[in-house]
C-alpha positions in Angstrom: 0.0 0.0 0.0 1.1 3.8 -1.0 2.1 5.4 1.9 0.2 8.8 1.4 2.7 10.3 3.5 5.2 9.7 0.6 6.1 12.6 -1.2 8.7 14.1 -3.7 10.1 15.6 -0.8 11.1 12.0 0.7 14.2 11.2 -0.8 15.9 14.3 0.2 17.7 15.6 3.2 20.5 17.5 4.7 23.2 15.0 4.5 26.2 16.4 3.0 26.4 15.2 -0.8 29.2 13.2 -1.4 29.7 14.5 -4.7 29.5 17.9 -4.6 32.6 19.4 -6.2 32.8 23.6 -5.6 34.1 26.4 -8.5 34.8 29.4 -7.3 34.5 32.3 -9.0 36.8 35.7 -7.2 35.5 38.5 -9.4 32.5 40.4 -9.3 29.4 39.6 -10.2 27.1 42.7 -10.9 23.3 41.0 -11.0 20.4 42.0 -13.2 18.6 44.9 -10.8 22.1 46.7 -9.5 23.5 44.6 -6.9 26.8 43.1 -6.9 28.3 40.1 -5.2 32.3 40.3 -4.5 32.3 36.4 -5.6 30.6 33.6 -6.6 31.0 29.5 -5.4 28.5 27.5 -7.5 28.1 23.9 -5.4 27.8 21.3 -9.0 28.0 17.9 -9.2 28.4 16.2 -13.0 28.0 12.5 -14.2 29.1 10.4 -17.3 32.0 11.6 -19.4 32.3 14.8 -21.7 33.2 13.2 -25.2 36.2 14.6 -27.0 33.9 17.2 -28.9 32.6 18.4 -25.6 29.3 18.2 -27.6 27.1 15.4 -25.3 27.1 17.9 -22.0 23.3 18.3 -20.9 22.5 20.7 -18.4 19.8 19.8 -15.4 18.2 23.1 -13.7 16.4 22.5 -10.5 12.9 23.5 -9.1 12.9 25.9 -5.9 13.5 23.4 -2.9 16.0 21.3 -5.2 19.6 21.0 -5.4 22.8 19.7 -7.4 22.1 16.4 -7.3 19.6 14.9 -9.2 20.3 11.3 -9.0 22.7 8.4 -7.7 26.3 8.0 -9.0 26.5 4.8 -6.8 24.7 2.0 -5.3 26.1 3.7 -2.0 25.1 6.8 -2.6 22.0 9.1 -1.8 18.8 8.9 -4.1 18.5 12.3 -5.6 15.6 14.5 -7.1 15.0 13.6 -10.5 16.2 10.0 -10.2 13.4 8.4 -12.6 14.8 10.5 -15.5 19.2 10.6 -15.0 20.8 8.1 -14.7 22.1 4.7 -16.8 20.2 3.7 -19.4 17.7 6.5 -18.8 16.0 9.5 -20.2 19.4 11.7 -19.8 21.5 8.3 -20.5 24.0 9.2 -18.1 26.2 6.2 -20.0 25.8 8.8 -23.3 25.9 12.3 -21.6 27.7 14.3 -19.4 25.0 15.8 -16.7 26.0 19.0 -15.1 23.6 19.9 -12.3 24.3 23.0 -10.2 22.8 24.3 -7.3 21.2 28.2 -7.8 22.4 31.2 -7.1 20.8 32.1 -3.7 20.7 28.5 -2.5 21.3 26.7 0.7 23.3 23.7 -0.4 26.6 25.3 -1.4 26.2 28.0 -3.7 26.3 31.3 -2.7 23.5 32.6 -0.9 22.0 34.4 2.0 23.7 32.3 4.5 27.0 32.5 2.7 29.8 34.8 4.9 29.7 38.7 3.9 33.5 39.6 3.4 32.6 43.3 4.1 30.7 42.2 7.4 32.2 38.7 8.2 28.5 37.5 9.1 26.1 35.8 7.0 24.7 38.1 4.4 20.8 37.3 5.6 18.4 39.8 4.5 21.5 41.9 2.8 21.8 39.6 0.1 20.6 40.8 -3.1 17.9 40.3 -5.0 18.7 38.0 -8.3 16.7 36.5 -10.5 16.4 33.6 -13.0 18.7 35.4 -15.9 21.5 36.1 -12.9 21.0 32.6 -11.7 21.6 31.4 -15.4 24.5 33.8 -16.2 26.4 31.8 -13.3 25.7 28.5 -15.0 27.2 29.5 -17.6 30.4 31.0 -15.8 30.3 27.1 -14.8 29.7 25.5 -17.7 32.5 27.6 -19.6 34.6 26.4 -16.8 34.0 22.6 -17.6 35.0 23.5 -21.0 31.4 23.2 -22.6 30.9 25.9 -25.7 27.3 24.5 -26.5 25.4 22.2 -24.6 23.6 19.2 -26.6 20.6 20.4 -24.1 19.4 22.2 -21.1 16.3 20.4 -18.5 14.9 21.5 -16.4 11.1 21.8 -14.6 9.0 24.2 -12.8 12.0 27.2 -11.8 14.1 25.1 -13.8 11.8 24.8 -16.8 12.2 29.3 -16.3 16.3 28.4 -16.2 15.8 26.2 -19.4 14.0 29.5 -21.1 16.2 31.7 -19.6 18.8 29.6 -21.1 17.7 29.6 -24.8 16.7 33.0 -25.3 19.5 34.6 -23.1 22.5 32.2 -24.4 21.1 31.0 -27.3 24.5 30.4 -29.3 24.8 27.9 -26.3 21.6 25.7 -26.2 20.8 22.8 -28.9 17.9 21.4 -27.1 16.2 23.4 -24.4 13.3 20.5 -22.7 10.6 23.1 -20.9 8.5 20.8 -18.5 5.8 22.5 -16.2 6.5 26.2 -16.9 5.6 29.4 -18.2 6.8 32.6 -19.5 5.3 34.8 -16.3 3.6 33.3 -13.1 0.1 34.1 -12.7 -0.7 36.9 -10.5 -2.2 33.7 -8.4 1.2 31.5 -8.4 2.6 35.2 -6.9 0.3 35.2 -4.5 1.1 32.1 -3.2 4.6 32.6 -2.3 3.6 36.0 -1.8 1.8 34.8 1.7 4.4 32.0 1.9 7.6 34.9 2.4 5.2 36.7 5.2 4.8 33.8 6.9 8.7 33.6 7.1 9.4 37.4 7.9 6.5 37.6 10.6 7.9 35.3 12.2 9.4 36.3 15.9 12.4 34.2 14.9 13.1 35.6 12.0 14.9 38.8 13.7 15.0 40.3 10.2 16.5 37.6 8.3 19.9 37.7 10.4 18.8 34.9 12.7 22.4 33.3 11.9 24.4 33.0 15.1 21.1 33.9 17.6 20.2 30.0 18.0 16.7 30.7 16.5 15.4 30.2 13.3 11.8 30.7 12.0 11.0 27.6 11.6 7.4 28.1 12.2 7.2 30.7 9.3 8.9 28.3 6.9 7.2 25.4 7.8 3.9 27.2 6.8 5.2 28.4 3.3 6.4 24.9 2.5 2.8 23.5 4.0 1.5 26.5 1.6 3.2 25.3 -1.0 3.0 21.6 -1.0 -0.9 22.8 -1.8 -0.2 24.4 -4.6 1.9 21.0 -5.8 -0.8 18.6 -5.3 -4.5 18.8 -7.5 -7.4 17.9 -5.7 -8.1 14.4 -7.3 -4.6 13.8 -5.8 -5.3 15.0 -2.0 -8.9 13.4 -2.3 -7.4 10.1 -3.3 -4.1 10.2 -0.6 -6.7 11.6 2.3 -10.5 11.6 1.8 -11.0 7.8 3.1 -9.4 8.4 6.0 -9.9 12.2 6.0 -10.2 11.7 10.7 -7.3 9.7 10.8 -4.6 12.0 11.1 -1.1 10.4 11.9 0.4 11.3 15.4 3.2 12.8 14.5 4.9 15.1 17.2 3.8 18.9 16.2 2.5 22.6 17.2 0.3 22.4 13.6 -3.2 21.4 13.7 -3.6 17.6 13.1 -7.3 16.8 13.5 -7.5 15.6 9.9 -5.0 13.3 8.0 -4.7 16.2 5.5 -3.5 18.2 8.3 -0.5 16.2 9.6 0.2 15.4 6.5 1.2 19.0 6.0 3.0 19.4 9.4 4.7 16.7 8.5 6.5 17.9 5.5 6.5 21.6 7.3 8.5 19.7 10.0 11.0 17.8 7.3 12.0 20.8 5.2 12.6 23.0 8.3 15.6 20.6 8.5 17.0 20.5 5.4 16.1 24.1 3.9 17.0 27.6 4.6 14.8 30.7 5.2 16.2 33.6 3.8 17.4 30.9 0.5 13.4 30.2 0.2 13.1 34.2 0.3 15.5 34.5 -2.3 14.8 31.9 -4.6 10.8 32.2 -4.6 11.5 36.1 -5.5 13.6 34.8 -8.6 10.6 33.0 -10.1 8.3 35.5 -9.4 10.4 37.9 -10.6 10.8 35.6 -14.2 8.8 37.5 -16.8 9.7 37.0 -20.9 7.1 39.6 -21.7 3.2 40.6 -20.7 2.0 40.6 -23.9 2.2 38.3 -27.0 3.9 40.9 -29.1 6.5 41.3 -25.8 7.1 37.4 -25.6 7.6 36.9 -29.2 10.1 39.4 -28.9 12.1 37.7 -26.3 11.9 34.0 -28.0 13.4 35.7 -31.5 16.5 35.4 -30.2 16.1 31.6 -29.8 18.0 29.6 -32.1 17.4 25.4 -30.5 14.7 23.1 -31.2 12.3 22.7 -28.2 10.2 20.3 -26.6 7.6 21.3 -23.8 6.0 19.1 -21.6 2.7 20.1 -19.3 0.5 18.1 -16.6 -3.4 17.9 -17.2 -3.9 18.6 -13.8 -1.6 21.3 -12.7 -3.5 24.6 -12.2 -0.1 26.4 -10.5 1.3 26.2 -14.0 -1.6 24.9 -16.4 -1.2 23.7 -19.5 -2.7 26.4 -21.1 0.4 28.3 -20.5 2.9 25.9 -22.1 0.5 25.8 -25.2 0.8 29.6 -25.1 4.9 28.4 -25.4 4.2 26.3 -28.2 2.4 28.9 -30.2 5.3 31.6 -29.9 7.6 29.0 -31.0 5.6 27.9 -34.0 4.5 31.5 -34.9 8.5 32.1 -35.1 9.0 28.9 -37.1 10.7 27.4 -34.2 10.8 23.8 -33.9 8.9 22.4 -31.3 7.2 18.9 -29.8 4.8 19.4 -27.0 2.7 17.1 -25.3 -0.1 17.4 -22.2 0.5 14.0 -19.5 -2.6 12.9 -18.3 -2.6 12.7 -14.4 -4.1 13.5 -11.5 -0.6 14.4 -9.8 -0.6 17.8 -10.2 2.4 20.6 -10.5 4.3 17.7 -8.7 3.6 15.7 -11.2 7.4 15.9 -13.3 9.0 14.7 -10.0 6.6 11.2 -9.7 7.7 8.2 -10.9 4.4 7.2 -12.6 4.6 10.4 -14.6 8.0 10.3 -15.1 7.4 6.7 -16.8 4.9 8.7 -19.1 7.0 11.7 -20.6 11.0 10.5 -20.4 10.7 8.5 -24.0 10.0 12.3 -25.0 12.8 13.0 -23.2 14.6 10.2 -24.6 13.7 10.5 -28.3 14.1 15.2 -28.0 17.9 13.6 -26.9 18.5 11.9 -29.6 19.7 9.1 -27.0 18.5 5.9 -29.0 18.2 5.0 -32.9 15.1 5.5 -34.4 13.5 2.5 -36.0 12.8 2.3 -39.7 9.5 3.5 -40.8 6.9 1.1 -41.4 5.5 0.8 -45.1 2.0 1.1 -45.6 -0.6 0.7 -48.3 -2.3 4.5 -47.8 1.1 6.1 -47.1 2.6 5.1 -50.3 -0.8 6.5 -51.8 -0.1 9.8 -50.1 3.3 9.9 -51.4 2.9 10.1 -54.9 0.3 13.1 -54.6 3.3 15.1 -52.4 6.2 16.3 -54.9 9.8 16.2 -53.2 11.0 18.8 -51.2 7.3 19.7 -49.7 6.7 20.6 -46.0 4.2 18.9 -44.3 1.9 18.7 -41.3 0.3 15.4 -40.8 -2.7 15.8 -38.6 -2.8 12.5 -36.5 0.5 11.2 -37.9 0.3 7.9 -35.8 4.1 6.5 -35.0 5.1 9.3 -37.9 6.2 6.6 -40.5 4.4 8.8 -43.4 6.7 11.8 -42.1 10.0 9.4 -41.9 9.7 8.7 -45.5 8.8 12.2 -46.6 12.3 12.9 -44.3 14.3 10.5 -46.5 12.8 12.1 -49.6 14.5 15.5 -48.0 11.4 17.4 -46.8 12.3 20.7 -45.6 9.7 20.7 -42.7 7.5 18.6 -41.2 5.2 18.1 -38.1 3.0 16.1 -37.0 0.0 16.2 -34.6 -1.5 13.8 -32.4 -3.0 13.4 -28.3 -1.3 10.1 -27.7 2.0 10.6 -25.7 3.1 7.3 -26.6 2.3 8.2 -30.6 3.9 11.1 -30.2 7.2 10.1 -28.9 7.2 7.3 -31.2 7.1 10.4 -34.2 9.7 11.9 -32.3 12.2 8.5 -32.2 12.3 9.4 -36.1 13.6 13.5 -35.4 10.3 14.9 -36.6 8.5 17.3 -34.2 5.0 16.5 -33.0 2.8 18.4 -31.1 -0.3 16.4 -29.0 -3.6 19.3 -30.7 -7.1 19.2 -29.8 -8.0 19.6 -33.5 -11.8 20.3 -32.5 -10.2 24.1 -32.1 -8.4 24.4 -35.6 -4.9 24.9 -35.8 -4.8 28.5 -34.6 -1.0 27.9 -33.3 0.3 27.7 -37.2 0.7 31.2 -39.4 -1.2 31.3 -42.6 1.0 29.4 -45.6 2.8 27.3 -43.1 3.3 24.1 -45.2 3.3 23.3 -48.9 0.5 20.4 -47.9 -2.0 19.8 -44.9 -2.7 15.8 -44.4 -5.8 14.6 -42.7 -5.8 11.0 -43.8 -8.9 9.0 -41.7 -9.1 12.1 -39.3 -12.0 14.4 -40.6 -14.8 11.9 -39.2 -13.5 12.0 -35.7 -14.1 16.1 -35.5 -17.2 17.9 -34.6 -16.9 20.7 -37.1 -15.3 19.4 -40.1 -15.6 22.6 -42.6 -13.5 24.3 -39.7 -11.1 21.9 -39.9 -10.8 21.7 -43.7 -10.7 25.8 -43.7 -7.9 25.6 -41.2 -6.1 23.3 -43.1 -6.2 25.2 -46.1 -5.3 28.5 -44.5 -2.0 26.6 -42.9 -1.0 24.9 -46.0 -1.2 25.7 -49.7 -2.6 21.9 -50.4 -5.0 19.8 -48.2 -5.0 16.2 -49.1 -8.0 14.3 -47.6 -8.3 10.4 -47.0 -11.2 9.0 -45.9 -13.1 5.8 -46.1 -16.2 5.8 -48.6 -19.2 5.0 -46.5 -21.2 4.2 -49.8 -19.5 2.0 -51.0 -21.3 -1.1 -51.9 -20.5 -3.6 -49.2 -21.6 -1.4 -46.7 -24.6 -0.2 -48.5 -25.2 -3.9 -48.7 -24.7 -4.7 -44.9 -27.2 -1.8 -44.1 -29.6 -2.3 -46.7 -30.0 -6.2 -47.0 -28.5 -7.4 -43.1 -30.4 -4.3 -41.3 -27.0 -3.6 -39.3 -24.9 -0.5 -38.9 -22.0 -0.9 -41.4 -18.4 -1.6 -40.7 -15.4 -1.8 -42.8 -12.0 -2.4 -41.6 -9.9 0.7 -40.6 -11.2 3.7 -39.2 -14.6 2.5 -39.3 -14.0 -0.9 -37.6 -15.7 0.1 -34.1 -19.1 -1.0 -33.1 -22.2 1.5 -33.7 -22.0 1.9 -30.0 -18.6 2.4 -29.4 -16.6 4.3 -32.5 -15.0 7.1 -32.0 -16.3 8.7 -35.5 -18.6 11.4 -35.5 -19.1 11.2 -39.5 -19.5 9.2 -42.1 -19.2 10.9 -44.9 -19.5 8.9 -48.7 -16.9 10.4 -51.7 -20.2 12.5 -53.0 -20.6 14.0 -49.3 -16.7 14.9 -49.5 -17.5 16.7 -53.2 -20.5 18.5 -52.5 -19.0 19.9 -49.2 -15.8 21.6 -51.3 -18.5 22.9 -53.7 -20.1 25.1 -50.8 -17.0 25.9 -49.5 -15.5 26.9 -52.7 -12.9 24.3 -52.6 -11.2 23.3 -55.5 -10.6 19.5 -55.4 -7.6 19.3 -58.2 -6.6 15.5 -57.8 -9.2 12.7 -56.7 -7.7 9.3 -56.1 -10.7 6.4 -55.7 -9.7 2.8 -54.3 -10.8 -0.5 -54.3 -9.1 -2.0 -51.7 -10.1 -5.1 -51.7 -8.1 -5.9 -55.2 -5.7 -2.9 -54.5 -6.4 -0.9 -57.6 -7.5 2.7 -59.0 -11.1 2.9 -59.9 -11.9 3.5 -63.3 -13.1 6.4 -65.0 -16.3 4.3 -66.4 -16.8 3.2 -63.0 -18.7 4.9 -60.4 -16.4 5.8 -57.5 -19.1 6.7 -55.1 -20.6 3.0 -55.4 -17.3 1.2 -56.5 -14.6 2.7 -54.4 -13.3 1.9 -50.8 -11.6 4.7 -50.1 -10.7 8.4 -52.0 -7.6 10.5 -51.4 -8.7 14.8 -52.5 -6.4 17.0 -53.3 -8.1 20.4 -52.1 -6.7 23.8 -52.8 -7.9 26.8 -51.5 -9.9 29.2 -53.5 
């Protein structure tokens, strides 16, 4: 049974880490809003080996309460952080790459911070230390990174603050970035994410303890006011499905657990609880610090602003949200994934389904869900060879060579792998299957998981020489939406679809009384298909005459004996399927 105690907080502690190595940097550093720091030590710890092109370095950036280790080196050593995703044989294959993970700028676990000695005083800077942000904390990973003898890193990860770090990254370095992975982020919190740590800091500064953030030296800490931010904060980490499932059965069953918290409900020491654990491990004026960095992170506050920033990008991207997390919702990273494809960036995305919340890209079970799109943005296993199949060879000889493409549900992307090998300039695909999308991304084609029921308003008029919706038009609620879409983003639609009056099936309805089927997309039982349509070839043809669509190459099939139908035949009766060429008025 799950202990419902368990967290992502669980593995981690204040043991010293074995492998933290220290760089020290002596001069200045002047930060982003005036301050300046005398010096800099950055607290890293790396894994694997760099190759001799220093080209396989990949960069891990932490969330707030993390730290420079984000996984095992040994059997004898600590779990870390991320440990589903680094390591051996996984995600970031550290085997293949050489992981640099660094703790921030402002930190408590060996990079300088507020609890790092003043020279000028002698004391622990406390509340004197100055304000940085995400870009200062990323201008000292780079002083790092140059200092391991990395020009460009193969990629940057990172989630949450480290997902800002990874944006930070590839907009303000960008000669420096290959791959930049964006999991559970955005380009500005929410006035309502502020607010959170907003009342999370005054719980830390009110309290008594706190003597004005120089508590060092006094023997008191606020441990209370911390303990309350990270209780607030473990709130906004969690979705609601998640608490009700870890504490609604036995909601008046609250552990006895030694603490000064309210514990009437199993909610409630459940919260003390991990108040109580990261009092021990965390420090208050870093918390301060580092909370103010994210809240300070803002690539623009308007679209105009935030296309601005991401012109300077020059790596492909993938961006990863979490159904169910409403401190960064997926609606923002889609807002990501529309500046990148506006800018003709490249870009994957996809949306994991899961009740696990904001804390969702530090669970196992989630994990399991988006590293192969970790794995396959990496480049960190050989893609297999495209499967062959009867309507994809039909779909090739209506594209010429050299034509960009967007395949709307692409599948495993085996139409776009051939179209690759024919030396397409540009192609995408979309789907909503995570596991379908990766599996297009194994083959180095972008794919982005699209509700198509809202068009494709992401994509700029012209985008692609041809638009495919092969045996996706009858799963859509408003297919002349669709269709206009389609033609607006590309200069050629070219619609498959299976002929639903076609003779066998006229037959099955007209002589057996049943609801037809046919193999393929129309396969399901009446009461359990997915289709919404079922269109016939002289449907398809009398909807492009209202639209005004002209259809300038019809391909009708009898699949049953795999040929063309005739001219002296009639396709609406005779053929299985059609493949339209449509161009736009």
């Amino acid at each position: 049974m799950v202990d419902p105690f368990e967290s992502t907080d669980s593995v981690r502690s204040a043991a010293p880490l074995r492998y933290m190595q220290t760089a020290v940097f002596p001069e200045p550093l002047r930060l982003r809003h005036g301050g300046t720091l005398p010096g800099v030590e950055v607290a890293y710890e790396t894994y694997g080996t760099l190759d001799e092109n220093r080209s396989n370095a990949v960069l891990i950036c932490h969330a707030v309460t993390g730290d420079s280790h984000p996984a095992r080196h040994d059997e004898d050593d600590d779990p870390g952080w991320w440990e589903g995703l680094v390591g051996p044989g996984k995600a970031v294959d550290t085997d293949r790459f050489f992981v640099i993970c660094s703790n921030v700028l402002g930190g408590c676990r060996g990079t300088t911070g507020p609890g790092t000695i003043n020279p000028a005083t002698g004391m622990p800077y406390g509340s004197e230390f100055p304000l940085v942000t995400v870009e200062d904390i990323v201008d000292v990973q780079k002083k790092l990174v140059d200092l391991l003898g990395v020009k460009r890193l193969h990629a940057v990860v990172g989630g949450s603050l480290g997902g800002h770090q990874v944006l930070s990254w590839a907009t303000r370095h960008p000669d420096c970035v290959g791959t930049a992975v964006v999991i559970a982020a955005s380009a500005r919190l929410t006035a309502q994410a502020i607010a959170f740590d907003v009342v999370g800091r005054n719980a830390i500064q009110t309290d008594p303890q706190f003597h004005g953030g120089q508590y060092y030296g006094t023997g008191e800490h606020p441990r209370t006011g911390l303990a309350l931010a990270r209780m607030l904060g473990h709130i906004t980490y969690l979705s609601s499905d998640a608490m009700t499932r870890k504490f609604d059965l036995d909601r008046h069953a609250p552990r006895d657990i030694v603490t000064d918290f309210e514990k009437r409900f199993s909610v409630g020491s459940y919260l003390a609880y991990q108040g109580k654990q990261f009092v021990g491990r965390f420090d208050a004026n870093s918390y301060v610090a580092i909370t103010l960095a994210m809240d300070n992170f803002d690539l623009g506050d308007t679209r105009e602003r935030r296309l601005e920033s991401f012109r300077a990008a020059k790596c492909d991207w993938l961006v990863i949200s979490f159904s169910s997390d409403w401190l960064f919702p997926p609606s923002q990273s889609r807002e990501l994934v529309a500046l990148m494809t506006t800018l003709g960036q490249p870009v994957s995305y996809c949306e994991i389904d899961t009740d696990g919340g904001h804390d969702s890209f530090l669970l196992r079970k989630d994990i399991e869900q988006f590293a192969p799109l970790v794995e396959a943005k990496l480049g960190a296993r050989k893609p297999r060879p495209p499967r062959e199949a009867r309507e994809d060879d039909r779909i090739l000889d209506l594209i010429p060579p050299g034509s960009s493409v967007l395949d709307l549900g692409c599948g495993e992307g085996d139409l776009l792998a051939r179209l690759q090998a024919r030396g397409a300039p540009l192609l995408c695909g979309v789907e909503v299957s995570t596991a379908l999308i990766a599996a297009t991304m194994q083959h180095g084609i972008d794919a982005i998981d699209y509700d198509l029921n809202v068009g494709l308003p992401e994509f700029t008029d012209d985008r692609f020489d041809y638009v495919v919706l092969s045996s996706t038009l009858q799963a859509v609620p408003n297919v002349e939406h669709l269709l206009e879409e389609a033609l607006r983003v590309g200069r050629r639609a070219i619609v498959g679809f299976t002929n639903f009056a076609h003779q066998t099936l006229r037959e099955m309805f007209g002589l057996e009384g049943r609801a037809p089927k046919a193999p393929g997309p129309y396969s399901y039982e009446w009461y359990n298909t997915p289709n919404r349509r079922f269109p016939s070839i002289q449907d398809m043809l009398d909807l492009c005459e209202k639209m005004g669509v002209t259809v300038e190459d019809a391909r009708y099939y009898d699949d049953t004996q795999d040929r063309i139908i005739g001219d002296d035949e009639d396709p609406n009766l005779a053929a299985e399927t059609a493949l339209l060429v449509l161009r736009k008025p």
